[in-house]
C-alpha positions as CSV (number, residue, x, y, z in Angstrom):
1,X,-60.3,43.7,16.7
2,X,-60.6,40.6,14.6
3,X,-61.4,42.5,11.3
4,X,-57.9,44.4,12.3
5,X,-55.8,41.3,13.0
6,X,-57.3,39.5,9.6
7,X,-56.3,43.2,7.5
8,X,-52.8,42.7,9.3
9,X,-51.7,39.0,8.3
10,X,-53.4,39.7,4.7
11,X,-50.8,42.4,4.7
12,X,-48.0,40.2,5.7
13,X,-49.1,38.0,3.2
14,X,-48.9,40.1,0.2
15,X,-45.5,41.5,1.4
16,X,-44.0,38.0,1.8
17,X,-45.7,37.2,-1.9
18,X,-43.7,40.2,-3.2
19,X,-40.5,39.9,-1.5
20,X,-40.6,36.2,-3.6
21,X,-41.6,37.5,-6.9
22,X,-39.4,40.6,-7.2
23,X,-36.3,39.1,-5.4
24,X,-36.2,35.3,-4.5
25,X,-37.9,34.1,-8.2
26,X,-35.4,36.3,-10.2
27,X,-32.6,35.1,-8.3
28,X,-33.7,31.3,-8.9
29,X,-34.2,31.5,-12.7
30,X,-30.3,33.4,-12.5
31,X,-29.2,30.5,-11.0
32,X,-30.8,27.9,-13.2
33,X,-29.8,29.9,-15.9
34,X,-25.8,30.2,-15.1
35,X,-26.0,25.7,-13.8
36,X,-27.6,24.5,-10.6
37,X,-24.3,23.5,-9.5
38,X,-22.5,26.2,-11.1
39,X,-21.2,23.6,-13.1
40,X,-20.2,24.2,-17.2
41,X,-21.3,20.6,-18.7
42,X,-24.4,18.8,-17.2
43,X,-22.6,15.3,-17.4
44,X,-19.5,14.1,-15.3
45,X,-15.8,12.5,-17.1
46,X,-17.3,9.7,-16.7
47,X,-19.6,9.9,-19.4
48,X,-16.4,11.1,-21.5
49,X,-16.2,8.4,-24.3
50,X,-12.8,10.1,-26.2
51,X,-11.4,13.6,-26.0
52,X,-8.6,15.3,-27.9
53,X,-6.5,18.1,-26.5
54,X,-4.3,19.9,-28.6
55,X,-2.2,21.7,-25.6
56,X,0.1,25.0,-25.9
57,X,2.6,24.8,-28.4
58,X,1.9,20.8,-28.9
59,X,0.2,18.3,-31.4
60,X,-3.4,17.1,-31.2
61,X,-3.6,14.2,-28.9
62,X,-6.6,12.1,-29.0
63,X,-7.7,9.6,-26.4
64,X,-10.2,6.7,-26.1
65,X,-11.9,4.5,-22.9
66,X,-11.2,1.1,-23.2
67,X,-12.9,-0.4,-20.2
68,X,-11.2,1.4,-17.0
69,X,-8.4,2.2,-19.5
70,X,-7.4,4.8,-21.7
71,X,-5.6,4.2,-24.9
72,X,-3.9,7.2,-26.6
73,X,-4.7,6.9,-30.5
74,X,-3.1,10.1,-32.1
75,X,-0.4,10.9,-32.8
76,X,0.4,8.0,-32.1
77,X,-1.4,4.7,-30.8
78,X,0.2,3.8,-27.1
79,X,-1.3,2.8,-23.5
80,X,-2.2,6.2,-21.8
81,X,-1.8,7.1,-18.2
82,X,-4.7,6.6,-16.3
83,X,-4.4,8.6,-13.5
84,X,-2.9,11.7,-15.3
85,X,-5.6,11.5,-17.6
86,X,-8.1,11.4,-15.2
87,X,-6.8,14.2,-13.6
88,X,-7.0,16.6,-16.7
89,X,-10.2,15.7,-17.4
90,X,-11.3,15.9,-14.3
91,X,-10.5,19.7,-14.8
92,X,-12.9,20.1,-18.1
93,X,-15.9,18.2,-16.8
94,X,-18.3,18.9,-15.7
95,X,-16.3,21.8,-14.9
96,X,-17.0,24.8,-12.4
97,X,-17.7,28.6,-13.5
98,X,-17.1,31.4,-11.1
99,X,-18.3,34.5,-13.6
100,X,-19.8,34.4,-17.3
101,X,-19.9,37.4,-19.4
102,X,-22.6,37.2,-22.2
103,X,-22.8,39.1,-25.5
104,X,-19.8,38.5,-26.3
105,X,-18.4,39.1,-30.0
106,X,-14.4,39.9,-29.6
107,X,-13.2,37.0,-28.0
108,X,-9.2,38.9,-28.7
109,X,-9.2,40.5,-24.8
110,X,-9.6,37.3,-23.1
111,X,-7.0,35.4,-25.5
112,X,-9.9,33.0,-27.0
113,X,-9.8,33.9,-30.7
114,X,-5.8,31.9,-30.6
115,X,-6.5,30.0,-28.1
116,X,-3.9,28.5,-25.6
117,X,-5.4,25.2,-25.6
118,X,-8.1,23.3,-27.0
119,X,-10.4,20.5,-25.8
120,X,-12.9,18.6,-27.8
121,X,-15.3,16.1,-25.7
122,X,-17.2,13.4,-26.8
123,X,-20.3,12.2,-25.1
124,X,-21.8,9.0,-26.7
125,X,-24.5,8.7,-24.3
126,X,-26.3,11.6,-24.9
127,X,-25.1,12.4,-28.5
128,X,-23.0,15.5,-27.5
129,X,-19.6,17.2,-28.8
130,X,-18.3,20.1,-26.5
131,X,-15.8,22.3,-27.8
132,X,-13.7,23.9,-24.7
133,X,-11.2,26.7,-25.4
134,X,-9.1,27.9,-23.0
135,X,-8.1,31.5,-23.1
136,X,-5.3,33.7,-20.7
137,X,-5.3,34.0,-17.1
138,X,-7.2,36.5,-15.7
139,X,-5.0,40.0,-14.5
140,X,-5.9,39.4,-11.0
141,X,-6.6,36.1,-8.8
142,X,-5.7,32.6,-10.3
143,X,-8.6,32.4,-13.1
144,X,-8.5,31.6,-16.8
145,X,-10.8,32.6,-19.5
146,X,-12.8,29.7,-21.0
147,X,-14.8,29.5,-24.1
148,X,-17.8,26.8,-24.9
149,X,-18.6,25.7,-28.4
150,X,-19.6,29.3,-30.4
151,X,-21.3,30.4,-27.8
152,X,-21.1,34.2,-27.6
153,X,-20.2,33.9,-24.0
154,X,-17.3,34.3,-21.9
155,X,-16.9,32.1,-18.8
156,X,-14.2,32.6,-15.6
157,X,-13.1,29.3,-14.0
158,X,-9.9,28.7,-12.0
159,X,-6.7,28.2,-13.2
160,X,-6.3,24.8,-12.4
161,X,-8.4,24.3,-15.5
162,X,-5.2,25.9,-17.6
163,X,-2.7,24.4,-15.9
164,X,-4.2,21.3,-16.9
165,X,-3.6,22.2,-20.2
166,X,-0.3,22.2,-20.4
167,X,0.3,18.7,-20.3
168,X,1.6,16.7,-23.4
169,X,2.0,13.5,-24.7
170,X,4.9,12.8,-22.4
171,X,3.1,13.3,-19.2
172,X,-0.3,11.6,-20.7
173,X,0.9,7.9,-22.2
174,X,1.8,5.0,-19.9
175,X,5.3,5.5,-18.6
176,X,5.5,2.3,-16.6
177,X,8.5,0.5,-17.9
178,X,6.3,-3.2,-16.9
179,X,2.9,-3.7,-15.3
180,X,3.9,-6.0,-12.5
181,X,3.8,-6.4,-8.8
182,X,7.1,-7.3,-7.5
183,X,6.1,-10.6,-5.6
184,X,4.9,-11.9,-8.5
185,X,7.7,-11.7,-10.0
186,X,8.8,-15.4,-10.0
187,X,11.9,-15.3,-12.0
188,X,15.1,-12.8,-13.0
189,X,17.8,-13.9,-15.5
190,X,20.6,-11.9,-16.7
191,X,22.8,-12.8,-19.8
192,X,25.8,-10.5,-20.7
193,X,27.5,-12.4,-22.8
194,X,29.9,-14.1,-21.2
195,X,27.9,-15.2,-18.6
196,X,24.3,-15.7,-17.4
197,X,22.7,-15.4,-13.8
198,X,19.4,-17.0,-12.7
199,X,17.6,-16.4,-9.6
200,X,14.1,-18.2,-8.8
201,X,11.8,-17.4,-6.1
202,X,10.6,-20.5,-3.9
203,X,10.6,-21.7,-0.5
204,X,10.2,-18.5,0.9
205,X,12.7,-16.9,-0.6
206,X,15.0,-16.3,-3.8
207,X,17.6,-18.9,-5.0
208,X,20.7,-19.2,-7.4
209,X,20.0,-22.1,-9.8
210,X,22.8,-23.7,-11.3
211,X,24.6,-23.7,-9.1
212,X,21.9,-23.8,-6.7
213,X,22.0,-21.7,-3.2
214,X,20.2,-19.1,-1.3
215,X,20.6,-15.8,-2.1
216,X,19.7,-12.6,-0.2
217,X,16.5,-12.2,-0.3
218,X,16.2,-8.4,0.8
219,X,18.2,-7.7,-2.1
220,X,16.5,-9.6,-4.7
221,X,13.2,-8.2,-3.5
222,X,14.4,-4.6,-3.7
223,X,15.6,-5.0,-6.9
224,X,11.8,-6.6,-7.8
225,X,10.7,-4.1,-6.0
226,X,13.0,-1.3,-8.2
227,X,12.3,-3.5,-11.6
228,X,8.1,-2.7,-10.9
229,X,8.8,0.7,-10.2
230,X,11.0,1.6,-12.9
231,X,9.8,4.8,-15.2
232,X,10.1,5.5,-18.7
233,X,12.3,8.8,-18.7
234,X,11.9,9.2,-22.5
235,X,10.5,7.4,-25.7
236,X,13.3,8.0,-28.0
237,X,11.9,5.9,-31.2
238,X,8.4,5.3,-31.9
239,X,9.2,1.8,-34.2
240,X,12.4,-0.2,-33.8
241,X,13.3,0.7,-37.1
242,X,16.6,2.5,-36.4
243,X,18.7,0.4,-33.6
244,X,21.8,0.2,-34.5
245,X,22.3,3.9,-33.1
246,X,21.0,3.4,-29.4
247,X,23.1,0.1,-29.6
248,X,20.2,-2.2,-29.6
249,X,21.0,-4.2,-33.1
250,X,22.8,-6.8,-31.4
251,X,22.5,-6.0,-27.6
252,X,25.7,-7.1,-25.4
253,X,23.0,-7.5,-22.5
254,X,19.9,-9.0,-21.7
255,X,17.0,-9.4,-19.0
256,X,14.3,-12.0,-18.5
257,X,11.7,-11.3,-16.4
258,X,9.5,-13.9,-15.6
259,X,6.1,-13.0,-14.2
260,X,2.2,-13.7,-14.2
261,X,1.8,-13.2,-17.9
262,X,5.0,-15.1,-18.9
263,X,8.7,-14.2,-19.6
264,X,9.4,-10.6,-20.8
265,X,12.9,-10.1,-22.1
266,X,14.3,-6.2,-21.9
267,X,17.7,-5.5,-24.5
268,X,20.4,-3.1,-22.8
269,X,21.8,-0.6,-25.4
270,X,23.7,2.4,-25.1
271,X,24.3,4.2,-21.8
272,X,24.1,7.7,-21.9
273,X,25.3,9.2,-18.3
274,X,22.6,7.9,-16.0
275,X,20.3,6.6,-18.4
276,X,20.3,3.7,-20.6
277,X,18.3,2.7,-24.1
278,X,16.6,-0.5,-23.8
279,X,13.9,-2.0,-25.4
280,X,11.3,-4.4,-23.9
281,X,9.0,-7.0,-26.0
282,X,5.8,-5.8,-26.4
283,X,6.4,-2.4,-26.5
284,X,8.0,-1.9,-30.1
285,X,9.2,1.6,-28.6
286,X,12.8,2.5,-27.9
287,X,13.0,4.2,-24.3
288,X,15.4,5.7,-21.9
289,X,15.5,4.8,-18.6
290,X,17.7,4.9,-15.3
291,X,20.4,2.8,-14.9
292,X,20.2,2.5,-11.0
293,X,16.9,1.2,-12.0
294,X,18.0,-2.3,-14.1
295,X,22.1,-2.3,-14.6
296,X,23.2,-3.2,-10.5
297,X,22.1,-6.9,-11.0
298,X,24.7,-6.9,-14.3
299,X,27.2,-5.7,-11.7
300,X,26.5,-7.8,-8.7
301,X,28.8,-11.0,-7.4
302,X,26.7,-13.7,-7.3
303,X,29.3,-15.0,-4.8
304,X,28.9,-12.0,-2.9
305,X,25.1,-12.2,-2.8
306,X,25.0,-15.7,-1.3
307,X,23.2,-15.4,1.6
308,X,25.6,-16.8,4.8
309,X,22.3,-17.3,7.2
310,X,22.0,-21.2,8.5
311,X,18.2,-21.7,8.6
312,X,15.3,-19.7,7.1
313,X,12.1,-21.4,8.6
314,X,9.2,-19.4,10.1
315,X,9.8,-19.5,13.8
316,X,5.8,-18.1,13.9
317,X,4.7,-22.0,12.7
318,X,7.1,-24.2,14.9
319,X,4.8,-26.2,16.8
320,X,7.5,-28.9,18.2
321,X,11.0,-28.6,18.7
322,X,13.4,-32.2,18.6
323,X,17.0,-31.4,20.3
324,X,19.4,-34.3,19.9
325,X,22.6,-34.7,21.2
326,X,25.3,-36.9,22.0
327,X,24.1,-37.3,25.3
328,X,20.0,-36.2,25.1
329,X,17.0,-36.1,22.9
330,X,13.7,-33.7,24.3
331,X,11.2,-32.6,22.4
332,X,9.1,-29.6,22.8
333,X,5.4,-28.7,21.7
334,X,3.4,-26.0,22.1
335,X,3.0,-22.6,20.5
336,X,1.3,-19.0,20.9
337,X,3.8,-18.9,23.7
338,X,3.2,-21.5,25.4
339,X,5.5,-24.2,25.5
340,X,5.5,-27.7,27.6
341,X,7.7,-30.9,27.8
342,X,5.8,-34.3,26.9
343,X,8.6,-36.3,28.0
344,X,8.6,-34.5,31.6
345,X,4.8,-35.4,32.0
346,X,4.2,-31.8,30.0
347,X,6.0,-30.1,32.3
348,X,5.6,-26.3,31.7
349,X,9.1,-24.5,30.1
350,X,9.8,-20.8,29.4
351,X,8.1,-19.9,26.0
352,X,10.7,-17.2,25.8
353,X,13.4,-19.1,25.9
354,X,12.0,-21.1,23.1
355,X,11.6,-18.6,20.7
356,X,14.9,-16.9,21.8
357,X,16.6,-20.2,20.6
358,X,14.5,-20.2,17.2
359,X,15.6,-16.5,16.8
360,X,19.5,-17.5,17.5
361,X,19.3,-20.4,15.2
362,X,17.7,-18.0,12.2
363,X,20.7,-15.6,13.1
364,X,23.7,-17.3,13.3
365,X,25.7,-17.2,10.2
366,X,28.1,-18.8,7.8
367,X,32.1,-18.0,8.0
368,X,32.2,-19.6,4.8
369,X,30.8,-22.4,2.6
370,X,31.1,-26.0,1.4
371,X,31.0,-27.1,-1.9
372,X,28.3,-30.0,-1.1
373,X,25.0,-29.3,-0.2
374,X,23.4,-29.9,3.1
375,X,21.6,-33.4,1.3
376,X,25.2,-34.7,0.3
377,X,27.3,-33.7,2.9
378,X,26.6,-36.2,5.7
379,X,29.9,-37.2,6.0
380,X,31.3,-33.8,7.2
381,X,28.8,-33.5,10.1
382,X,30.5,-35.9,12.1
383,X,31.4,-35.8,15.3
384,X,27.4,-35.0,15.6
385,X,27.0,-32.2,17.8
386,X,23.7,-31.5,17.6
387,X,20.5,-31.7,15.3
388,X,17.3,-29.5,16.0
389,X,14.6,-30.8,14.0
390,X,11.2,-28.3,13.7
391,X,7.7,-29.2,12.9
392,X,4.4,-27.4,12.1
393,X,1.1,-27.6,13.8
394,X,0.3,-30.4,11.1
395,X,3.8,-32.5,11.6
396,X,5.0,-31.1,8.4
397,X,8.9,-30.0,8.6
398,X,10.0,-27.1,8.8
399,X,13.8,-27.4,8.9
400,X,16.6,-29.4,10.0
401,X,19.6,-28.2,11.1
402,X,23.2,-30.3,12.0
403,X,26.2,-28.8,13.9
404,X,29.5,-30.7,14.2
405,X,32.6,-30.0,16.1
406,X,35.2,-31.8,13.5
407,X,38.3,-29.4,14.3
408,X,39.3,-27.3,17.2
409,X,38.7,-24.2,15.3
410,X,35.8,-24.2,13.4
411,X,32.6,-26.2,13.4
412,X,30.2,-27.1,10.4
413,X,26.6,-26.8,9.7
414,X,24.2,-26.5,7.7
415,X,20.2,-27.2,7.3
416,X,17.4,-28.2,5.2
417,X,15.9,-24.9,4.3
418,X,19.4,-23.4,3.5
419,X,20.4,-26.9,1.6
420,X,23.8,-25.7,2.1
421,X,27.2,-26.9,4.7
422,X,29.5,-24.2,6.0
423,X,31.7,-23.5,8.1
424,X,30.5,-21.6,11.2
425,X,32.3,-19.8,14.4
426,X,33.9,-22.2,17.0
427,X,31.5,-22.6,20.4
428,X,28.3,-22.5,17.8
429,X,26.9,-25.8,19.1
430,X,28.1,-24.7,22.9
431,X,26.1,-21.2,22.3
432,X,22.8,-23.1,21.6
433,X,23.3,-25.9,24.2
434,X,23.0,-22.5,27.2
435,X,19.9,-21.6,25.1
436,X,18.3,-24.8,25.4
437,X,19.6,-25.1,29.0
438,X,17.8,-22.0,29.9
439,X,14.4,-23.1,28.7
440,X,13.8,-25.1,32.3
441,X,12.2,-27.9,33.7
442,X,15.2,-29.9,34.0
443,X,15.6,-30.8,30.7
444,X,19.4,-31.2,30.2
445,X,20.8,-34.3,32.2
């Protein structure tokens, strides 16, 4: 019985030892023969130093690393786009193959001896240079042909690999009009000949300078936001040796941008429809873009921009609250919500009520302005009505803002942050007197 069970696993044995040597070895040298990963080039793009395509129907374009950049070098030498570079590269290399066809010697069938597009790679690191044709699509499924170096062999992979290809030097250099994020934009100027805007961001905001006043701030920072975002549509001269036909010899407009890296200036020429020629230092190039994406600030009213708001503090960082008025002063500290009275023994009031007050005060609005700031206009804020004055945690001030009740009317105002006086609706100073009667703990005499 023991004789037959040893015959019986020896048996086993030699079965399991031939299933592996006729089947399971074979199909392991196919598949270290074809890539372990199926994969055409045993390195990844990141091991890419340069590559040229020369895409359907287009010129040889050649591009170079430099650092986490790519610089375009032929035909001509130009910032690249990093991400759509990236992205046909990532298509080459390493590369996936679904079939291969060895023994090849017509390469005609598969559209490989013209092919549609051609990709050279060059790998420093390990002393490589892979030639990568790419040959028709495949009659059924979305494949293309693909041809390495002279091999004699003819690989499958998927068509993303030929879409890829069709991309020229358009959709591969840098089409960002500036390399900017739009808060740090510090600084827009506009000069069209007969006059010239500037707008400065400080103090939380953006102002007019000369004469100085707040403008709105949503609009400014849309148009920042516009300005960073703005596309190159089309390069329309590689030098600036012919200007005088995209009207750019002696350009009617101008913009300053001033940012991280200093003050760019961009020349307005020729508006063609919805696009406009411009050229911008530091490129050299002349370029199309929209014009929704730099001409509104030519067009806009600085007038009409003003912002009309009375304060602009950060009701988030008031930390005490001074009402004053003909007939009462109370102060206020707290914060986070809760908000007490020191002159009332810290007597609890409703934190609600508070910020409801800083909220109405951040709303209410200009009917129209004075011509002296809020600094030099003391002697239209008379009658007083009422002064709130608002400090931080660390007694720094925040804002001050005045209200007086000089004609039946109207009343004036104005406030630190906004440095400006206006006139504002009739009742203003009565509105926020109910506010700060409603915060509680007997407050108001």
């Amino acid at each position: 019985m023991r004789a037959r069970t040893t015959w019986i696993l020896l048996v086993l044995l030699i079965l399991v030892a031939a299933w592996f040597f006729a089947v399971e070895e074979p199909r392991r040298r196919a598949t270290e023969r074809s890539g372990r990963s199926g994969t055409i080039f045993p390195y990844g793009p990141e091991e890419v130093d340069r590559f040229s395509l020369r895409p359907p129907g287009g010129e040889l374009i050649v591009m170079e690393r430099s650092g986490e950049e790519w610089i375009i070098t032929s035909p001509v030498v130009t910032p690249g786009q990093r991400s759509m570079i990236d992205l046909v590269l990532d298509q080459v290399v390493p590369g996936r193959k679904l079939e291969e066809f060895d023994g090849v010697y017509d390469f005609a069938p598969y559209g490989l001896d013209d092919p549609f597009a051609t990709v050279i790679l060059f790998n420093d690191r390990r002393g490589r240079v892979d030639t990568v044709r790419v040959g028709d699509t495949t009659p059924t499924g979305p494949r293309a042909y693909v041809r390495v170096n002279d091999e004699h062999a003819v690989l499958i992979t998927r068509d993303l690999m030929h879409n890829a290809m069709r991309k020229n030097l358009f959709h591969l250099r840098d089409k960002n009009l500036f390399h900017v994020i739009p808060g740090d934009i510090s600084a827009i100027t506009v000069n069209d000949g007969n006059r010239r805007l500037s707008f400065a961001r400080e103090a939380g905001g953006w102002w007019r300078t000369g004469p100085r006043y707040r403008v709105e701030s949503s609009w400014m920072d849309a148009y920042a936001k516009r300005l960073s975002e703005t596309i190159i549509r089309s390069f329309d001269a590689e030098t600036t040796d012919s200007l005088d036909r995209f009207g750019l010899r002696a350009p009617g407009r101008r913009l300053f941008i001033d940012g991280p890296s200093g003050i760019v200036s961009i020349s307005i020429g020729r508006v063609d429809e919805e696009t406009v020629h411009v050229l911008r230092d530091g490129l050299d190039k002349v370029v199309s873009i929209r014009t929704s994406d730099i001409l509104p600030i030519f067009e806009v009213d600085p007038e009409g921009l003003r912002s009309r708001r009375l304060a602009f503090f950060d009701p988030n960082a008031a930390h005490l609250v001074r009402w004053t008025s003909p007939d009462t002063t109370v102060a206020l500290r707290g914060g986070d919500g809760a908000w007490v009275a020191p002159e009332a023994g810290d007597a609890a009031v409703r934190g609600q009520a508070v910020f409801s007050l800083l909220d109405d005060l951040r709303r209410t609005r200009f009917d129209g302005f004075l011509d002296d700031t809020f600094e030099s206009g003391a002697s239209f804020l008379d009658p007083l009505a009422v002064e709130i004055v608002i400090e931080d945690a660390d007694g720094r001030l925040l804002d001050r803002i005045r209200i007086a009740t000089p004609l039946a009317d109207h009343e004036i105002g104005g406030s630190l942050s906004s440095d400006a006086l206006g006139r504002l609706p009739v009742h203003t100073a009565a509105r926020l007197r109910r506010r700060f009667e409603s915060i509680g703990a007997g407050l108001m005499p």
